[in-house]
NUKE-283543 format. One line per 4 residues: their letters; for each residue y, z, x of C-alpha. Coordinates in steps of 0.1 Angstrom, whole numbers, padded with zeros to 4 digits. Each point is the difference from the previous one (the first is absolute). Example, Ala and Ser with C-alpha at 12.3 -4.5 7.8 and 13.67 -1.06 7.14 Angstrom:
2
AS) -0045,0078,0123  0034,-0007,0014
This chain:
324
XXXX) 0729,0430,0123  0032,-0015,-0018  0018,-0007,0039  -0026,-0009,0025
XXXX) 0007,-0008,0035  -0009,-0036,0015  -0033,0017,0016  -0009,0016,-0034
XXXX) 0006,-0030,-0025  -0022,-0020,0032  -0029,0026,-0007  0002,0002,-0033
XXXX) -0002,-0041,0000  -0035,0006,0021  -0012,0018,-0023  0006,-0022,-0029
XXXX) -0016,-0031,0018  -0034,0022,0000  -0018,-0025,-0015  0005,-0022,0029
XXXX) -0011,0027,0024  -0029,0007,-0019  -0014,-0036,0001  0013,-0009,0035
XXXX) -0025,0033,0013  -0025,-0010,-0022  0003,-0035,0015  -0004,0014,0034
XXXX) -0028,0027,-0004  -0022,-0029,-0013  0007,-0024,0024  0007,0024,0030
XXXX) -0020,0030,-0009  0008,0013,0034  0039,0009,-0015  -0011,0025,-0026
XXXX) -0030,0018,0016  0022,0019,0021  0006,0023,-0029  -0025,0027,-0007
XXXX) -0013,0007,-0031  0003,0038,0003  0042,-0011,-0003  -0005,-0012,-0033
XXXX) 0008,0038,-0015  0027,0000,0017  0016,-0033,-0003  -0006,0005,-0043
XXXX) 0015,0031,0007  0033,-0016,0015  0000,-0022,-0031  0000,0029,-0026
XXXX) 0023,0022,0019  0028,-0031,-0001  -0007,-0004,-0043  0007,0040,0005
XXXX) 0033,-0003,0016  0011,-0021,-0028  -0008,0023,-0023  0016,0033,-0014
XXXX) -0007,0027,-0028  0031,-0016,-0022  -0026,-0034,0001  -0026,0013,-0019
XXXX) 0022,0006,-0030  -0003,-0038,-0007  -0037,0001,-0009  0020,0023,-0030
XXXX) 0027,-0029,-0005  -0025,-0023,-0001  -0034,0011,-0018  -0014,-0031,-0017
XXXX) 0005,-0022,0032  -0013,0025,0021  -0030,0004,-0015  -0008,-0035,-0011
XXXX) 0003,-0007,0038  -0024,0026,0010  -0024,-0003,-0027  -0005,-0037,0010
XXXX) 0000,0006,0037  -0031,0025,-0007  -0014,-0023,-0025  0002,-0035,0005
XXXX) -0005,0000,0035  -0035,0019,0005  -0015,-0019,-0034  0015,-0032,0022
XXXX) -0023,0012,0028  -0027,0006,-0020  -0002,-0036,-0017  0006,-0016,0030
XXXX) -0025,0021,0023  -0025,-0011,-0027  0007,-0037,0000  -0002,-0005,0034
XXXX) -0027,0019,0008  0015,0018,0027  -0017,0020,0029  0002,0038,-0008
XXXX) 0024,0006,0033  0027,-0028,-0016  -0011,0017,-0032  0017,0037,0009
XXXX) 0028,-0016,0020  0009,-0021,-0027  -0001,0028,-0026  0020,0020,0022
XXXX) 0028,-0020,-0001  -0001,0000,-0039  0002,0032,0001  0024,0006,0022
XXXX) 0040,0008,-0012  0027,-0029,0006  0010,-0004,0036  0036,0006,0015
XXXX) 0002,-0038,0003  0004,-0005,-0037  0035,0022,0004  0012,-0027,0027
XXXX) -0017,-0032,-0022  0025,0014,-0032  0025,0000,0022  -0005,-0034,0007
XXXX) -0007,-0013,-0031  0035,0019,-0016  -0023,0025,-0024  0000,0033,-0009
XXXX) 0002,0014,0038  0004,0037,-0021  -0030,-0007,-0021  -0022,-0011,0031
XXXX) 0006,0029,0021  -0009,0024,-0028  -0030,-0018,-0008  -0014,0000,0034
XXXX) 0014,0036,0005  -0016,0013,-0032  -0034,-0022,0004  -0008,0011,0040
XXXX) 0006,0037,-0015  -0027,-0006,-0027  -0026,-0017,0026  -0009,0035,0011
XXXX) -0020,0002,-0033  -0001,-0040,-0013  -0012,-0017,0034  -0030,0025,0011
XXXX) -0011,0003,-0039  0005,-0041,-0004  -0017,-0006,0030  -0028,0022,-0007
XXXX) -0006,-0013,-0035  -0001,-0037,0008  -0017,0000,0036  -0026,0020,-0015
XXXX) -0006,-0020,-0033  0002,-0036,0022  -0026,0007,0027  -0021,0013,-0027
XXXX) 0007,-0034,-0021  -0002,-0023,0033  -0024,0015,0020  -0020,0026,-0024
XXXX) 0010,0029,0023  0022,0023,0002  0026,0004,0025  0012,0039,0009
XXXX) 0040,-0001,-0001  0014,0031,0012  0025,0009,-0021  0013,0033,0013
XXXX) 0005,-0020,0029  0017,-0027,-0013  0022,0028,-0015  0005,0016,0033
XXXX) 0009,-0031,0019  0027,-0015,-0028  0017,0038,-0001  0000,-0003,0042
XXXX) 0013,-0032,0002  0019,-0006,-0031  0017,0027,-0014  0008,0024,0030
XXXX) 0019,-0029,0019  0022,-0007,-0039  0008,0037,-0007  0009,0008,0041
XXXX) 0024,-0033,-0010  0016,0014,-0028  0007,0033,0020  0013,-0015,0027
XXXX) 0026,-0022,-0023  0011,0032,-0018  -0001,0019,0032  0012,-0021,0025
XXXX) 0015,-0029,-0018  0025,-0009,0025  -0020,-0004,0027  -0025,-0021,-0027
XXXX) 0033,-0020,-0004  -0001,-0013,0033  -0034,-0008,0004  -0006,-0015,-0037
XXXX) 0011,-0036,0004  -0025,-0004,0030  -0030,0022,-0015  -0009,-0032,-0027
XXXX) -0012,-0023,0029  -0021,0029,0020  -0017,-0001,-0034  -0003,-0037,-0001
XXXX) -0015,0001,0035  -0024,0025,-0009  -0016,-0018,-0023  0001,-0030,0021
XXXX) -0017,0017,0028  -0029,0017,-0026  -0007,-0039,-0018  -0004,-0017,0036
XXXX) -0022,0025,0013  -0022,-0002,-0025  0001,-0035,-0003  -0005,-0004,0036
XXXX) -0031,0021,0003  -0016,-0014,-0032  0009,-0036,0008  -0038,-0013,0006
XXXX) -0010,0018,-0034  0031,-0013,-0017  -0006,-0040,0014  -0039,0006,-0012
XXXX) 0002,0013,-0029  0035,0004,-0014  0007,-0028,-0024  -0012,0011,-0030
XXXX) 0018,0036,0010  0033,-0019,0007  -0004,-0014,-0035  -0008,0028,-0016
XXXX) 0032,0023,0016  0023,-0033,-0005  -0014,0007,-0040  0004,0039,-0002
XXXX) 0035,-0006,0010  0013,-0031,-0019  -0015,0016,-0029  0015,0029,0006
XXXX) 0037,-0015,0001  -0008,-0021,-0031  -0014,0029,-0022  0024,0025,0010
XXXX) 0030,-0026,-0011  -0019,-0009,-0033  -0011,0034,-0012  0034,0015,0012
XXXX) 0021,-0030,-0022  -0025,0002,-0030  0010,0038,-0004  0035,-0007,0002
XXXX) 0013,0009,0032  0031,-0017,0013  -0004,-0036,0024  0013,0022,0032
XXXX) -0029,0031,-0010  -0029,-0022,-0008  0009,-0021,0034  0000,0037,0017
XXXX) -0032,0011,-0013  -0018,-0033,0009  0010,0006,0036  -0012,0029,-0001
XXXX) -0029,-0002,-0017  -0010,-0029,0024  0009,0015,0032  -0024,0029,0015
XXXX) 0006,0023,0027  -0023,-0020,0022  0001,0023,0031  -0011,0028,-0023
XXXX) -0033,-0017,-0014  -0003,-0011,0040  -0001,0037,0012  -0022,0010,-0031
XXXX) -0022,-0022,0007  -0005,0008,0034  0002,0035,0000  -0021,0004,-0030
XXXX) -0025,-0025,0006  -0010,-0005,0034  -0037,-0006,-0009  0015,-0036,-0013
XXXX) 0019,-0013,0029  0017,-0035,-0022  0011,0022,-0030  0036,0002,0021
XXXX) 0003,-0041,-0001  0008,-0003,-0037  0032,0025,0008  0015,-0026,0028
XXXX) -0007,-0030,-0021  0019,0022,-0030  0026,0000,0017  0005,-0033,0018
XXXX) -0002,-0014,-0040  0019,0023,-0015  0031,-0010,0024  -0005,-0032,-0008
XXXX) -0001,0000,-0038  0027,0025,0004  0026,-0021,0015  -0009,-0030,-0022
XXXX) 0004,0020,-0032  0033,0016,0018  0013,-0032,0001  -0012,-0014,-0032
XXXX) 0018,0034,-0016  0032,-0003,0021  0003,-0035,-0015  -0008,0010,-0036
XXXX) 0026,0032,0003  0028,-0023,0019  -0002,-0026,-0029  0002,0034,-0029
């Protein structure tokens, strides 16, 4: 995308300002309920599917030689993603006591790989774009094994703890379902770039921002039809997501510096360490446990945070980098 068009570079300018579309529907979907409803939730699949299949198109086989290029950043980066994030979720699920639905949905989005939104949020803040696009590639690949077994381990181990029984995750469905919705959209992405890359050329400036509304449409909906449960009983949740998050930003920049990495890599790897793939843990959560009908609300509220801490520490890196 070196020479875009007026129409692309306005596109691709929409879907940079995502953080103000994501709060703007949020905004209305609380207020005026009535404007997100209209979305079903058997969409959701299909809608995460959209957003996978546009990280696809970005993508091709010569990309995956830079996990090679870089090892020690790449692994650092995933390590702490499947690390810090879940043991976040566990400490914080504990300390505020939370309900067992909140409970799963919250550990969901620990355990969840970085979201496409991180890519756009480097972008911003003038990291290592490269870096970012790996790590989310090469962590959404490895939450076919990491985010079912994660999930299991810690949803089973906190109801026990919080509630002194055990709740039944189905892992081979959770397996199933991040396979479907995850990885089939990715690799049909990649094919379609080697395959058909000029007509991907055309359609790639614009594909970003379907994304961006995706997720948009997924967060309100759920924030919508959870609104009286989130008014009643959604502080100390809000608190505790605001937490997993900022913690997650501020470890992954720590840990990354005190090994050593470069000021560009450890700024990468704490955006993507703190930024989930919200709409996943959404659709998880749903699919996978429909016998606990608020585990979806911690997803939406994941993501209404994330955007924000994202585009303050976008800017607060963009400053920093500007000035080096």
């Amino acid at each position: 995308m070196n020479s875009l068009n007026p129409l692309e570079k306005f596109f691709v300018t929409l879907a940079n300002l995502f953080p103000l579309w994501t709060l703007t529907g949020a905004g209305l979907a609380l207020w005026k309920p009535e404007t997100a409803t209209w979305f079903q939730p058997h969409w959701i699949p299909y809608f995460l599917a959209i957003i996978m299949l546009s990280m696809g198109l970005t993508l091709n086989l010569e990309d995956f030689s830079r996990v090679l290029k870089t090892p020690k950043s790449i692994l650092l980066g995933i390590g702490l993603q499947y690390t810090v994030m879940p043991c976040l979720a566990y400490l914080l699920a504990r300390l505020f006591h939370l309900p067992i639905d909140f409970v799963i949905g919250l550990v969901l989005v620990a355990c969840c790989p970085g979201g496409t939104a991180s890519n756009v949020v480097c972008f911003i803040a003038k990291t290592h774009v490269a870096l970012s696009v790996s790590l989310t590639t090469v962590s959404t690949l490895l939450a076919v094994i990491f985010t079912p077994l994660l999930t299991t381990w810690w949803v089973e181990s906190l109801s026990q703890e919080l509630t002194g029984q055990t709740v039944d995750v189905d892992t081979f469905g959770l397996l199933i379902k991040t396979i479907t919705v995850v990885i089939l959209p990715i690799v049909m992405g990649v094919l379609l770039n080697r395959y058909c890359n000029q007509g991907v050329k055309r359609v790639e400036a614009y594909t970003p921002f379907l994304a961006v509304l995706s997720i948009v449409f997924i967060v309100d909906f759920v924030l919508a039809a959870k609104k009286d449960a989130i008014l009643e009983i959604g502080t100390p949740l809000i608190v505790a997501v605001l937490l997993l998050h900022f913690f997650g930003f501020l470890l992954g920049y720590i840990l990354s510096r005190g090994l050593k990495l470069e000021e560009r890599d450890a700024q990468t790897i704490s955006i993507e360490v703190g930024m989930q793939n919200s709409g996943l843990a959404t659709e998880l959560a749903r699919s996978n446990f429909s016998n606990y009908a608020l585990a979806t609300v911690p997803g939406a509220i994941s993501a209404l945070t994330h955007c924000i801490l994202g585009s303050i520490g976008a800017g607060l890196c963009r400053t920093k980098n500007q000035k080096g």
